[in-house]
VEXDREN-2710 file (C-alpha; in Angstrom, 1 decimal):
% VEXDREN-2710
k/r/px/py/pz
1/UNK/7.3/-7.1/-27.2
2/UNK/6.2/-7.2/-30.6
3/UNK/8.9/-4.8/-32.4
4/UNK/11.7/-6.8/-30.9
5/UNK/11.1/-10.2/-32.1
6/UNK/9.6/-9.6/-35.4
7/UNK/13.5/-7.6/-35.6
8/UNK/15.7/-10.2/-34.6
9/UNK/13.9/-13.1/-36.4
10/UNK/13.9/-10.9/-39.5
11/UNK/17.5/-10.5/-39.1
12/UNK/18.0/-13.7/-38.5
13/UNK/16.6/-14.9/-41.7
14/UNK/17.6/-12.0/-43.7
15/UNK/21.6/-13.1/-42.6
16/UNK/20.6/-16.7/-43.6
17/UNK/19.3/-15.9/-47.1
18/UNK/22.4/-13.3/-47.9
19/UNK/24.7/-16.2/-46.6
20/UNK/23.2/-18.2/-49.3
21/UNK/23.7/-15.1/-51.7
22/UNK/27.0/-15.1/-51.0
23/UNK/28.1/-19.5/-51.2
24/UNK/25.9/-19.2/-54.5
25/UNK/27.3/-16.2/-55.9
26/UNK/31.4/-17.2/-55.0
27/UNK/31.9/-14.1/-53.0
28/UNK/32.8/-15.8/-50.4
29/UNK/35.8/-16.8/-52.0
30/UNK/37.3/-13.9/-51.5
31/UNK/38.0/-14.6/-47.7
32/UNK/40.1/-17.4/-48.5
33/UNK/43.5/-17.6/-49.1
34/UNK/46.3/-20.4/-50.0
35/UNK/46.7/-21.9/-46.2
36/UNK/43.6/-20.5/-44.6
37/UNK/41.0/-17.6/-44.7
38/UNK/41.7/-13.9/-45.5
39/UNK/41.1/-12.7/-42.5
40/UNK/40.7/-8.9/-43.2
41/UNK/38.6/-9.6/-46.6
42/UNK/36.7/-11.6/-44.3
43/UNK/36.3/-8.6/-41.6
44/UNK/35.2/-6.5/-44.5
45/UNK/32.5/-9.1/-45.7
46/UNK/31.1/-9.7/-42.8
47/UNK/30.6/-6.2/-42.0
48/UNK/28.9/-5.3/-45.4
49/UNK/26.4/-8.5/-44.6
50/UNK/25.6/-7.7/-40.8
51/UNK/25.3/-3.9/-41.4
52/UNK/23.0/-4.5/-44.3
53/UNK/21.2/-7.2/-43.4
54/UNK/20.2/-5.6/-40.3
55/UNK/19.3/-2.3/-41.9
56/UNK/17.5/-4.1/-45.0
57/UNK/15.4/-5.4/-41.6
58/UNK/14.7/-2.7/-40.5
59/UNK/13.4/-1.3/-43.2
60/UNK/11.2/-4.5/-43.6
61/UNK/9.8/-3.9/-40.1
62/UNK/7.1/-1.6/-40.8
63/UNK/5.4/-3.9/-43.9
64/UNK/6.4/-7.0/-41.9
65/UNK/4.3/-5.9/-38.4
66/UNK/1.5/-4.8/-40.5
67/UNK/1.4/-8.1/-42.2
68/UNK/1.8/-10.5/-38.9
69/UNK/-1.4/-9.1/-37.1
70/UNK/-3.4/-7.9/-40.2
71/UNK/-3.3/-4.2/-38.7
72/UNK/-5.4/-1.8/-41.1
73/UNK/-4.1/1.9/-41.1
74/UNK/-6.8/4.3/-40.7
75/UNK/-6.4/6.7/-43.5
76/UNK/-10.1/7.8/-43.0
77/UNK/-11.3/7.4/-39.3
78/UNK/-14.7/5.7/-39.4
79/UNK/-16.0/6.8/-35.9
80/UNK/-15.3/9.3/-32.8
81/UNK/-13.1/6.3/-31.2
82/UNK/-10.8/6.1/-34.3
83/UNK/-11.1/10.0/-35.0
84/UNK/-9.7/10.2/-31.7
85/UNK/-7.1/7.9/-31.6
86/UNK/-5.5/9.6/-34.9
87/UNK/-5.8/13.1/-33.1
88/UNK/-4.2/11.7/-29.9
89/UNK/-1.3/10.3/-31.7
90/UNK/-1.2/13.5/-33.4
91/UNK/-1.0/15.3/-30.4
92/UNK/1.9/13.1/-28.7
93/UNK/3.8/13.1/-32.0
94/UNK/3.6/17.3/-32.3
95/UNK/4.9/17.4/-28.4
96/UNK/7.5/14.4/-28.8
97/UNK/8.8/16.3/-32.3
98/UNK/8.7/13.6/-34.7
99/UNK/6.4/13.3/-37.9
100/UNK/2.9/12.0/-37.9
101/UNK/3.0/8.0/-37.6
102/UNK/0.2/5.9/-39.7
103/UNK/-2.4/4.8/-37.3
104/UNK/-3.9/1.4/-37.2
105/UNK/-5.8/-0.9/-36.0
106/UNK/-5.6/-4.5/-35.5
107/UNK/-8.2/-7.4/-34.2
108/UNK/-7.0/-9.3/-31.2
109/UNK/-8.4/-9.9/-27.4
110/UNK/-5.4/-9.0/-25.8
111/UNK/-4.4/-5.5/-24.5
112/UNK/-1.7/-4.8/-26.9
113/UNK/-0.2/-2.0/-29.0
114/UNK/3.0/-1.3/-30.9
115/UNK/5.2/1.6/-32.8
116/UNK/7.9/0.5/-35.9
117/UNK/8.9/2.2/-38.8
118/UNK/12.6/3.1/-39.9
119/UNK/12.8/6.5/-39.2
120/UNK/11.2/9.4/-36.2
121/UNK/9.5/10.5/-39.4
122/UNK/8.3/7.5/-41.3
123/UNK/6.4/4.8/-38.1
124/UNK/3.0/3.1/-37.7
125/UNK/1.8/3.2/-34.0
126/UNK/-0.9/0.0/-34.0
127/UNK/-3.6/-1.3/-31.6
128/UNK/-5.6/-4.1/-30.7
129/UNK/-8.9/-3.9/-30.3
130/UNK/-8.9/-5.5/-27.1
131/UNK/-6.5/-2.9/-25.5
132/UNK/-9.2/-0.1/-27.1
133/UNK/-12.4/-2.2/-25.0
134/UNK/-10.4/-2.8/-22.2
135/UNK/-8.9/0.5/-20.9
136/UNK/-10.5/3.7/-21.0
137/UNK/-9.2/6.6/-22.5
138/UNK/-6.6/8.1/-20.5
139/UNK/-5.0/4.4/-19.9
140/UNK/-5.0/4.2/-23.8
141/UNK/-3.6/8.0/-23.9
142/UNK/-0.3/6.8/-22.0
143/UNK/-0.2/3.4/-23.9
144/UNK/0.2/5.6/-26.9
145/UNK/2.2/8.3/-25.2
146/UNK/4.8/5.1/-24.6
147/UNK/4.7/4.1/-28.2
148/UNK/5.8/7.2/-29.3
149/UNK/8.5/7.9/-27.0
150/UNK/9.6/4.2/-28.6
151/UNK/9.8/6.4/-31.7
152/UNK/10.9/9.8/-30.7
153/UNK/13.6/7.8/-29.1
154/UNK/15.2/6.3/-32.0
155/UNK/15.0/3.1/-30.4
156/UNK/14.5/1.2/-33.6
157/UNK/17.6/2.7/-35.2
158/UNK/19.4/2.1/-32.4
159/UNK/18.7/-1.5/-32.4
160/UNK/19.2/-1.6/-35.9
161/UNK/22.4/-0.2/-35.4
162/UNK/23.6/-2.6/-32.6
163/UNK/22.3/-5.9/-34.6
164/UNK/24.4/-4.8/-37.1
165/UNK/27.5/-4.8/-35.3
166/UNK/26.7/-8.3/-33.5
167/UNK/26.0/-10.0/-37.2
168/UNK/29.2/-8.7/-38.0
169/UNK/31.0/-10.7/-35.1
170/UNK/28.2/-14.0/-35.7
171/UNK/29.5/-14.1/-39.5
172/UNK/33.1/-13.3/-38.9
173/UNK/33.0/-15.7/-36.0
174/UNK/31.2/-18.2/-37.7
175/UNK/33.6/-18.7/-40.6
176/UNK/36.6/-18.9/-38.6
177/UNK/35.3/-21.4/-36.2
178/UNK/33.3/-22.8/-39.1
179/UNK/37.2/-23.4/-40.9
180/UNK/38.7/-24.7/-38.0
181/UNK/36.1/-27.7/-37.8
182/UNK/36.0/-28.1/-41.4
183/UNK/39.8/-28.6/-41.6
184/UNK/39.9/-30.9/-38.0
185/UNK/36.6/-33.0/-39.4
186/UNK/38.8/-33.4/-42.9
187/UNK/42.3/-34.2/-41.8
188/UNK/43.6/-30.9/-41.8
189/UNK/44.2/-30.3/-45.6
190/UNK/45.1/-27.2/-46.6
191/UNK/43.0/-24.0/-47.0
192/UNK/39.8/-25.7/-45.6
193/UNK/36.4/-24.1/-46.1
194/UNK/34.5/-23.9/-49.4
195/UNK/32.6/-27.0/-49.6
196/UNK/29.0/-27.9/-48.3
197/UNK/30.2/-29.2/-45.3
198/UNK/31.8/-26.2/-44.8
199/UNK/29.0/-24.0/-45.7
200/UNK/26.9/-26.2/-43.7
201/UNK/29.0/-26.0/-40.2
202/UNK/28.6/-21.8/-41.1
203/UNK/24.6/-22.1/-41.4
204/UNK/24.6/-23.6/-38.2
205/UNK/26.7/-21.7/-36.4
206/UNK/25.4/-18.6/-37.4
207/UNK/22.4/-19.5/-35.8
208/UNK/23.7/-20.3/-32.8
209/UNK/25.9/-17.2/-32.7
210/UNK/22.6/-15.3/-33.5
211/UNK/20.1/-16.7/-31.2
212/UNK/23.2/-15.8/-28.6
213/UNK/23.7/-12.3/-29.9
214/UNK/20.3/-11.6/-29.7
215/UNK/20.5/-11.6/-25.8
216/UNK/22.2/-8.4/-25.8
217/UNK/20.1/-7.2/-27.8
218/UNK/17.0/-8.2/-25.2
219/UNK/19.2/-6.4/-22.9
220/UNK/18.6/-3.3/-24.4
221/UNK/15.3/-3.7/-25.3
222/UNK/14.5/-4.4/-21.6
223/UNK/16.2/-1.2/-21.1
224/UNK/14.7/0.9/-23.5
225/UNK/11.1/0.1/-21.9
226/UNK/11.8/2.0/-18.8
227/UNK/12.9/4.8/-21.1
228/UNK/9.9/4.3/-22.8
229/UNK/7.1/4.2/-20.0
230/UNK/9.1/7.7/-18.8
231/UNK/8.2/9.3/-22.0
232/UNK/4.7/8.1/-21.9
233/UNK/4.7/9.8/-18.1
234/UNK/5.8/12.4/-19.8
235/UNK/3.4/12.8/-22.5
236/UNK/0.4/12.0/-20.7
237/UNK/1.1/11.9/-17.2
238/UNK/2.5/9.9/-14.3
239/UNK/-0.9/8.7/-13.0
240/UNK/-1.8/7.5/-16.5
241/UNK/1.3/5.6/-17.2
242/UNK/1.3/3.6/-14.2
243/UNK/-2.3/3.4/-14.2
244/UNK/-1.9/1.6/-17.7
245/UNK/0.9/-0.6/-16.4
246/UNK/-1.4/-2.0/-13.7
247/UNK/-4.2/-2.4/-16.2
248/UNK/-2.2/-4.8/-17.9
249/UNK/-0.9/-6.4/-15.2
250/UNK/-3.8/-7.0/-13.8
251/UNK/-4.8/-9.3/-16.5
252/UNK/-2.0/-11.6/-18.0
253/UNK/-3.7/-13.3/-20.6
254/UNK/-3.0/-15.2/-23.6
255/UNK/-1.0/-13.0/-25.9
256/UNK/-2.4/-14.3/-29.4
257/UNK/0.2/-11.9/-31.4
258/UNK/2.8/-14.1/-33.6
259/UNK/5.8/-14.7/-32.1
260/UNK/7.2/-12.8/-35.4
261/UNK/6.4/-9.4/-33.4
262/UNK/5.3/-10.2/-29.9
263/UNK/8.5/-7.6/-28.7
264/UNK/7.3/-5.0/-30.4
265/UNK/4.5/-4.5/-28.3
266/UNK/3.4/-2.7/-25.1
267/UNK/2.3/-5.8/-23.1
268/UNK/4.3/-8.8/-22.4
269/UNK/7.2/-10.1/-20.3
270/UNK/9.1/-12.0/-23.4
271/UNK/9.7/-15.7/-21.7
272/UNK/10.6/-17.7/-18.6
273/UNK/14.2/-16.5/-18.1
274/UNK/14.9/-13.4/-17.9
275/UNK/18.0/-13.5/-19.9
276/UNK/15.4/-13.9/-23.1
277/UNK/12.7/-11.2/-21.9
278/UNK/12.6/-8.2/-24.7
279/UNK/10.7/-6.7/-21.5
280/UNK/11.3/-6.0/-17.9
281/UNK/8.6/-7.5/-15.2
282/UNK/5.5/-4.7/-14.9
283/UNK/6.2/-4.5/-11.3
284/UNK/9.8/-3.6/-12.1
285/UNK/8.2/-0.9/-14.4
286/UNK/5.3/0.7/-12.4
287/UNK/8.3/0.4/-9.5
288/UNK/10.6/2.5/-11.9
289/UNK/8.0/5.3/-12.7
290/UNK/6.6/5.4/-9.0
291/UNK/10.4/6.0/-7.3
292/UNK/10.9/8.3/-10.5
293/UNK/8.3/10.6/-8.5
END
C-alpha cells in the first residue's frame, strides 16, 4: 500500500505548489480572456501542469519512500540474510527482465515490503525487518517475487501516466467551476477569476477534485495487486505466494509505515471503504491465485 499513497499525496502537493507557481508567476493569465476564460489556453495549461506534476512525482517517488521509512540500501551486504536477499532479488529481476533494483532495508515490526522507482531499470525493492523475522524464506521469496512483478509491470508508469490525465481534468475543472463561483459570489462582473478569492475557490477545489480523482486511481491499484501476486506465483511459485498472503493475514497488526507510502507496500487493505482501499481484501487475493490454479 505504501507506493500508492506516498504517489497520490506527492501529486497532490506537487499540483498545489505548481498552482502557486503559476498565480505567482501570471501565467495563469493567459487562460483568461475579455468575458470569461480561454478555454483552450486553459486545456493546454492544465495539461502541461497535470502531466508534469505527476511525472515530476514520480520521479520523486524513489528518494521520497526511502526517506519516509528511513530504508538503507544495501550496497555491501553485511551477513548471509542480506547477501541473500540481494541475490534473490537478483534472481527474480534476471527472470522478470528488468534491471537490478537497489536493495534495502528498513526497521519496522510489521510484515511489510515495497518496490518504486521511475523506470523497469532504475527501482528500489525495500523490507522491513519485521517481514524478514516473521516469514521464513520461501514466504519472503514470493513477497519479493510480487514486488518485482510491481516493477516488471510498469505499474508505476502506468499510474503515473493515468494521474496525469485526471490532474489535467482536476485543474481544468477547477478553474472553470472556480470562475463561475467567483463571478456568482461577485455580482457577475465581467471576466471573473484572477483575484485571491478566486485563486482561493481553485486551491480548494483542486483538492477536492483530487482527493476524488484519486479513487480511480485506487481502482487500479487494487487491480494491479492481483496482477501482482500472479507474477510473484510466477516467480516463485503458487504455494509460496498464497502461503505469504496467509502469513500476513494471519496477523493484521498495526502498520507503523507513514501514511505518505503505506500503498506502496505488500501488506495492507488501505481503509474502511473499499472505494479508498489502494488494495483488495487478502481473501479476495489468496481467492484469486487459488481459482487461478
Amino acid at each position: 500500500m505504501l507506493r500508492i499513497v506516498l504517489f497520490v499525496l506527492t501529486n497532490l502537493a506537487v499540483m498545489a505548489l505548481l498552482a502557486i507557481v503559476v498565480k505567482l508567476t501570471g501565467i495563469d493569465a493567459y487562460t483568461y480572456r475579455r468575458g470569461g476564460l480561454n478555454l483552450q489556453a486553459l486545456l493546454v495549461m492544465a495539461a502541461v501542469m497535470g502531466m508534469g506534476g505527476s511525472f515530476i512525482s514520480l520521479a520523486m517517488s524513489k528518494w521520497m519512500a526511502k526517506m519516509s521509512v528511513g530504508a538503507q540500501v544495501i550496497s555491501q551486504p553485511r551477513n548471509a540474510t542480506e547477501q541473500w536477499l540481494v541475490d534473490t532479488v537478483r534472481r527474480h529481476a534476471e527472470k522478470a527482465g528488468i534491471g537490478m533494483p537497489e536493495v534495502a532495508l528498513y526497521e519496522a515490526p510489521e510484515m511489510n515490503a515495497f518496490a518504486t522507482g521511475m523506470t523497469k531499470n532504475s527501482s528500489l525493492v525495500a523490507v522491513s525487518t519485521g517481514l524478514l523475522n516473521s516469514m521464513d524464506r520461501e514466504q519472503v521469496d514470493a513477497v519479493l517475487g510480487h514486488e518485482i512483478s510491481h516493477v516488471a509491470n510498469g505499474d508505476m508508469v502506468t499510474m503515473a501516466l493515468i494521474q496525469g490525465v485526471l490532474n489535467t481534468f482536476v485543474i481544468f475543472l477547477a478553474r472553470v467551476i472556480g470562475t463561475v463561483v467567483d463571478r456568482a459570489l461577485s455580482g457577475n462582473r465581467d471576466g471573473g477569476g484572477g483575484g485571491f478569492a478566486y485563486f482561493a475557490i481553485v486551491m480548494v477545489l483542486q483538492l477536492v477534485l483530487g482527493a476524488l480523482a484519486s479513487l480511480i486511481v485506487m481502482a487500479f491499484s487494487r487491480w494491479r495487486e492481483f496482477r501482482a501476486d500472479a507474477g510473484g506465483a510466477r516467480l516463485a511459485g503458487r504455494g509460496a505466494m498464497i502461503s505469504a498472503l496467509e502469513r500476513l493475514a494471519g496477523n493484521r497488526g498495526e502498520n507503523t509505515l507513514p501514511k505518505a507510502i503505506a500503498a506502496f507496500g505488500i501488506s495492507g487493505e488501505g481503509g474502511v471503504a473499499r472505494l479508498f482501499m489502494s488494495h483488495p481484501p487478502l481473501a479476495e487475493r489468496i481467492a484469486a491465485l487459488r481459482a487461478a490454479a
